[in-house]
Structures are given as structure tokens and as C-alpha cells.
C-alpha positions as CSV (number, residue, x, y, z in Angstrom):
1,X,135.5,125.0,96.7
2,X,133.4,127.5,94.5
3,X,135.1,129.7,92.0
4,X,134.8,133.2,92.8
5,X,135.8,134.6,89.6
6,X,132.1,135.4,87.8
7,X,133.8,134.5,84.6
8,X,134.9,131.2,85.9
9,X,131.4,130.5,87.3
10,X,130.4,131.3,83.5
11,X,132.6,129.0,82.2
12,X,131.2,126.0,84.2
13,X,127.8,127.2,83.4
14,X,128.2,127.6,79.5
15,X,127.2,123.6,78.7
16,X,123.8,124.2,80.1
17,X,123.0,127.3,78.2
18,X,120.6,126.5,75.4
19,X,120.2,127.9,72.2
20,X,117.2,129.6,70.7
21,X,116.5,126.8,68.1
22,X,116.6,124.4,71.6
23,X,114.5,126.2,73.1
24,X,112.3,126.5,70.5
25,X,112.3,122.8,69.6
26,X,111.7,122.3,73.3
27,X,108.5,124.4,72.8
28,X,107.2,122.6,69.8
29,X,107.4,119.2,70.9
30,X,105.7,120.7,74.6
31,X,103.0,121.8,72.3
32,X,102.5,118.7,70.3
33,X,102.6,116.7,72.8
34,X,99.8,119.1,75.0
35,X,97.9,119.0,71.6
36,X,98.0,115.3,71.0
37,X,97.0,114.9,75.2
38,X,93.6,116.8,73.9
39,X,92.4,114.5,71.2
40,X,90.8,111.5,71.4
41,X,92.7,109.4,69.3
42,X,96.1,110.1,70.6
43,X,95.0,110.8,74.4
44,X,95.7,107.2,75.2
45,X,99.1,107.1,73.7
46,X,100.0,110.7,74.4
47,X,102.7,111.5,77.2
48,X,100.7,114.4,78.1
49,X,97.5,113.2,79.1
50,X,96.0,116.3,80.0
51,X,93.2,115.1,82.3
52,X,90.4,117.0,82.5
53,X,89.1,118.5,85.9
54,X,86.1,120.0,85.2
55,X,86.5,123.4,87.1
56,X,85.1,126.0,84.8
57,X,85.7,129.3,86.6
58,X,88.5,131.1,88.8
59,X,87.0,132.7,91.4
60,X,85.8,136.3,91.7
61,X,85.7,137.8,94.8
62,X,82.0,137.6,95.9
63,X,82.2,133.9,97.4
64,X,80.7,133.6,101.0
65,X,80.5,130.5,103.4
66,X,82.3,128.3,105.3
67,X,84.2,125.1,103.6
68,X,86.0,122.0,104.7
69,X,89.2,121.3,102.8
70,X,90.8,118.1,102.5
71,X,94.3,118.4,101.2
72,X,96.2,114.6,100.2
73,X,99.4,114.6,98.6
74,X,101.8,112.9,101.0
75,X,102.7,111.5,104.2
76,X,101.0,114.3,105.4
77,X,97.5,115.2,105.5
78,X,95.7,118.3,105.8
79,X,92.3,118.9,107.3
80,X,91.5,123.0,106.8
81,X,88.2,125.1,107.7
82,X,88.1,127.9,105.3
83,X,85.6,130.7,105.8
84,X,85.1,133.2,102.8
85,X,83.2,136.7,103.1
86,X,84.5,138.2,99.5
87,X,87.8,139.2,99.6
88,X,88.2,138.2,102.9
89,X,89.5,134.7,103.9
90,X,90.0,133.3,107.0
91,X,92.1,129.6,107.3
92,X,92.1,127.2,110.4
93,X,94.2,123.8,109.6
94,X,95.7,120.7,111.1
95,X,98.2,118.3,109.8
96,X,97.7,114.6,110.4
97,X,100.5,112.1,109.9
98,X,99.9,109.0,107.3
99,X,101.0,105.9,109.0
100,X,102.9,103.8,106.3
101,X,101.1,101.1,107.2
102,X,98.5,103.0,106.1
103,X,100.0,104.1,102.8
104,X,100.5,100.6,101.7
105,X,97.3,98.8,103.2
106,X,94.0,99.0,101.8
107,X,91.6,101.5,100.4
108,X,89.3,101.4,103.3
109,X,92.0,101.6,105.8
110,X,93.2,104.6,104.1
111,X,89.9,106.2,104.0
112,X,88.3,105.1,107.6
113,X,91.7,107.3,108.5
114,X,90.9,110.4,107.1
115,X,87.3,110.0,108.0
116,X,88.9,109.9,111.5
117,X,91.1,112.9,110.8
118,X,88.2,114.8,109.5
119,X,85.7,114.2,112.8
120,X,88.8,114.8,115.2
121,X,88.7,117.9,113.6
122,X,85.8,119.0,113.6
123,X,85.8,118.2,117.5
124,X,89.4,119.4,118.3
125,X,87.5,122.9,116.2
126,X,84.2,122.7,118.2
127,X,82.2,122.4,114.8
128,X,78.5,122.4,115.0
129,X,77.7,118.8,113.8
130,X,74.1,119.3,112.8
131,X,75.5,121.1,110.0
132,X,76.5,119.5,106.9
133,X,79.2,121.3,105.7
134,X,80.1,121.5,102.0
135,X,83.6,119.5,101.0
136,X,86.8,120.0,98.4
137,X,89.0,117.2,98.0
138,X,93.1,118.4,96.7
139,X,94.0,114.8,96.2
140,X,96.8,114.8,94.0
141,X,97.9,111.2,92.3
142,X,97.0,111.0,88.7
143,X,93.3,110.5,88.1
144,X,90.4,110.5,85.1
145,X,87.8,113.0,86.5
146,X,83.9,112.3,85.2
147,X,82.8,115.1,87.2
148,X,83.7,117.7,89.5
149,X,83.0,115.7,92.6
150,X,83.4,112.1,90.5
151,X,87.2,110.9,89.9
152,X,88.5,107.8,89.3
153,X,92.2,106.7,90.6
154,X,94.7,106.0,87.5
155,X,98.0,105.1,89.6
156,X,99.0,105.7,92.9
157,X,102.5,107.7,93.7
158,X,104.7,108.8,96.5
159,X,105.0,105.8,98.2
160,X,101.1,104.7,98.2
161,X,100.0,101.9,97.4
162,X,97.0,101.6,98.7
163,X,94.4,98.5,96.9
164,X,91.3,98.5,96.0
165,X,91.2,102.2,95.0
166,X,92.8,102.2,91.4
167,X,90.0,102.5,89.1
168,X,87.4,103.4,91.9
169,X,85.5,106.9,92.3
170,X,87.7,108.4,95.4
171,X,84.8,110.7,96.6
172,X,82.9,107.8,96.6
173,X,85.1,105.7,98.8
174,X,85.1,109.1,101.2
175,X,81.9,109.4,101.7
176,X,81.5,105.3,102.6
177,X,84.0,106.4,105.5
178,X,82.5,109.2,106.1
179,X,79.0,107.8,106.6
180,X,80.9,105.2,109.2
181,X,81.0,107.8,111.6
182,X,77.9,110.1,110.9
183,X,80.1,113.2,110.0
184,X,77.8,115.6,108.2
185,X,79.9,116.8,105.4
186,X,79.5,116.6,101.5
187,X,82.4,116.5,98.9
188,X,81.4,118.8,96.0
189,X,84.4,119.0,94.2
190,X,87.5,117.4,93.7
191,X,90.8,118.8,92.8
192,X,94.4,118.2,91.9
193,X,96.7,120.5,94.0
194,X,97.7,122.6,90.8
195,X,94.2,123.5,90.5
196,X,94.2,124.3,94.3
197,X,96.9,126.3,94.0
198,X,95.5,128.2,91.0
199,X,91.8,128.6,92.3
200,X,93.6,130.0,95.6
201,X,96.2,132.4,93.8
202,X,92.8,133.7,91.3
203,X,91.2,134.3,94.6
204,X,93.5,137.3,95.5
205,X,93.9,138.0,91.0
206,X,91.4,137.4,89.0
207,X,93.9,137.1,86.2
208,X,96.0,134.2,87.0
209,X,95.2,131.6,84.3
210,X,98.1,128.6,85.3
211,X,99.1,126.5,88.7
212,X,102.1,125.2,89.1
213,X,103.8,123.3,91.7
214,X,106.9,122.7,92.3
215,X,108.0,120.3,95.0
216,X,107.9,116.3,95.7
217,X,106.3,116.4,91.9
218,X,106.2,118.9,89.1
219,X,102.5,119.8,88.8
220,X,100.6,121.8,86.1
221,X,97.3,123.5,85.1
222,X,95.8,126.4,82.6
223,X,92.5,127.5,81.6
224,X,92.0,125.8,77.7
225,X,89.1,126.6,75.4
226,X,86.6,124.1,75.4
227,X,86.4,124.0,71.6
228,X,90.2,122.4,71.4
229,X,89.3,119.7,73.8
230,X,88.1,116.7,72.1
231,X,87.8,114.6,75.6
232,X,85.3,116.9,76.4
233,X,81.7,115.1,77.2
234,X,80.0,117.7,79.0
235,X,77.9,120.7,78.1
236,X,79.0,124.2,75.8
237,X,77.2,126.7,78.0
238,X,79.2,129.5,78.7
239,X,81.8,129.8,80.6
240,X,83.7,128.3,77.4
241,X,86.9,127.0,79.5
242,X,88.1,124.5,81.7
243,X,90.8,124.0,83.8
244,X,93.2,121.2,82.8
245,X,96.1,119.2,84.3
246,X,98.5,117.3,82.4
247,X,100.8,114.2,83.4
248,X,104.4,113.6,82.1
249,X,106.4,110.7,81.9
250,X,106.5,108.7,85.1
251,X,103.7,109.9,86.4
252,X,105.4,113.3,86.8
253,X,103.2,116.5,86.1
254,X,105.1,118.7,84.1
């Protein structure tokens, strides 16, 4: 039975209360370890590995077209049409179930099924197939990016265990399954799904500068300057930021 005395609810509540000096230890040794996830030299030994993803701009408003989403987290998969005219944005999705067999068989397996997913939606939608339609990919396990459409698998999580993906390109693997069954679409980017979230929220505010997501896993992004980055290997053209994810102990993003 709860206490209904506030006081007595204080009471229990007092041992979790943190001091400032906790807090701000807590802050220094989230810092050191962000800063350490940035170099080179301590990335691979750094708990915060701070993967790189590549995005370099929150969106502004002015984006037009129509877009295939593919959204892979969890048992559940997500197959969404998104049509964007500015500030307006229109959403049509499905959710298709992820067999376990499926989750724990092979890479192809896995694949071949969301290639499947992705043309029984575009039927069950009455797409026009001559069109090749342009692709983003949330796929969130923890993975080394080499490009915005070019990531490579680190570990699987959440129950998948899928072989013959760790270390591979995952767009790559997509578009093999894709090509199987002569579906015209093209993955341009791909994402973690704090980056989705963040890319989505800018949408409607220009301003936000951090995803965060809070649910099977603790996820995390923010816009870093470039010139802090040591991992960086690409280009110093403006715009000067990117968008980064980092990942905690056991494979937790914190």
C-alpha cells in the first residue's frame, strides 16, 4: 500500500536524491567519455563510441517529393510512404511482423523478407512501379557508417541474430533483395532511429538540435562541430556539423 502522507513519500524518496557534486561528477565523466568517443585514439577503447552518421543538415521546410521509409528496430517492421510539399506532410504506413525464425536465421532470409514487405506494399498502396522511388533506411542496431547510404553492421541486438550481416554494408544487402524482385526503389540514406526522430521533430522546429529515444533501448543524437571530430574522413565544406549517435555499455545508446 502507498503512503499518502507527501512527507512519507519524501522520505522513501530521499536515497535517490543526488547531490550537486553527483551530478556534476556525473556530467564530467558523460563528457570525457563523449570526448574520448571523438578521437581517434581512444574511439576503440571508449564506452561512448559516438558513431558517426553522416547527416549534415536538419531539415528546413522547403523539402518536396514523395519517399519510401523503412523503419527496423524490432519485432516489428515498418514500411511508410511519406509525401512532403514544405511544411506539409502526409504519412501512409504498415507494420509487418518479424517471424523469429527470421530474426535468428540468415542475412538473406532477413532481407528477401523486407524486400517482400516493401513490394506488398507498394501493391497493397497501388504504387506506380515504373517509378523508382528514393529510400531511407531507420535501422537501429549499432553500426560504423562510411557514408550516408553505406553502413556496416557492428552487433546485432533485441533478439537478432541474424548471420552473415555483421561487418557487411546493410544497404548493400537491401538492395541484393530488392533487385530479387525488380522493385524500383533506391536507398539514399541510412539512419539510426534517434536521428529519425530528430530529422522528423526539426521538420516541424528548425531548432531542435538532439534525438532521443526512450523505449526497448536508450538512444541518442546532437549536432557536433566537425572540427572536434577526429573520426571524421570526409569533406570541411560548409555545413560544419554532423549529426552523431553514441553507444553505451551493452550496446545501450545512452
Amino acid at each position: 500500500m502507498l503512503p499518502k502522507n507527501p512527507k512519507q513519500i519524501e522520505e522513501i524518496l530521499k536515497p535517490l536524491q543526488l547531490s550537486s557534486e553527483t551530478y556534476g561528477a556525473i556530467k564530467q565523466k558523460m563528457d570525457d567519455d563523449m570526448t574520448n568517443g571523438l578521437s581517434t585514439d581512444q574511439h576503440t577503447l571508449a564506452d561512448a563510441k559516438m558513431y558517426i552518421t553522416y547527416v549534415r543538415a536538419v531539415p528546413n521546410g522547403t523539402e518536396v517529393g514523395n519517399f519510401l521509409a523503412l523503419d527496423l528496430g524490432g519485432t516489428n517492421f515498418r514500411v511508410l510512404l511519406i509525401k512532403l510539399d514544405g511544411g506539409e506532410v502526409t504519412m501512409q504506413s504498415t507494420i509487418y511482423m518479424i517471424p523469429e525464425a527470421i530474426m535468428t536465421g540468415t542475412g538473406a532470409q532477413l532481407f528477401d523478407h523486407i524486400a517482400n514487405c516493401i513490394d506488398s506494399f507498394i501493391e497493397d498502396k497501388k504504387l506506380d512501379r515504373t517509378v523508382e522511388l528514393p529510400l531511407g533506411f531507420t535501422f537501429s542496431f549499432p553500426c560504423k557508417q562510411e557514408g550516408l547510404a553505406k553502413a556496416r553492421l557492428v552487433t546485432w541486438t533485441k533478439g537478432f541474430n541474424c548471420s552473415g550481416v555483421v561487418n557487411e554494408d546493410i544497404v548493400r544487402l537491401l538492395h541484393e533483395s530488392v533487385a530479387k524482385k525488380q522493385i524500383k526503389v533506391r536507398c539514399i540514406a541510412v539512419i539510426n532511429d534517434t536521428v529519425g526522430a530528430l530529422m522528423s521533430c526539426a521538420h516541424e522546429d528548425n531548432r531542435c538540435q538532439i534525438g532521443l529515444i526512450l523505449g526497448t533501448g536508450t538512444n541518442a543524437c546532437y549536432m557536433e562541430k566537425i572540427e572536434r571530430v577526429q573520426q571524421w574522413d570526409g569533406d570541411d565544406e560548409s555545413p560544419q556539423e554532423k549529426y552523431l549517435y553514441k553507444n553505451g555499455v551493452s550496446i545501450i545508446y545512452v
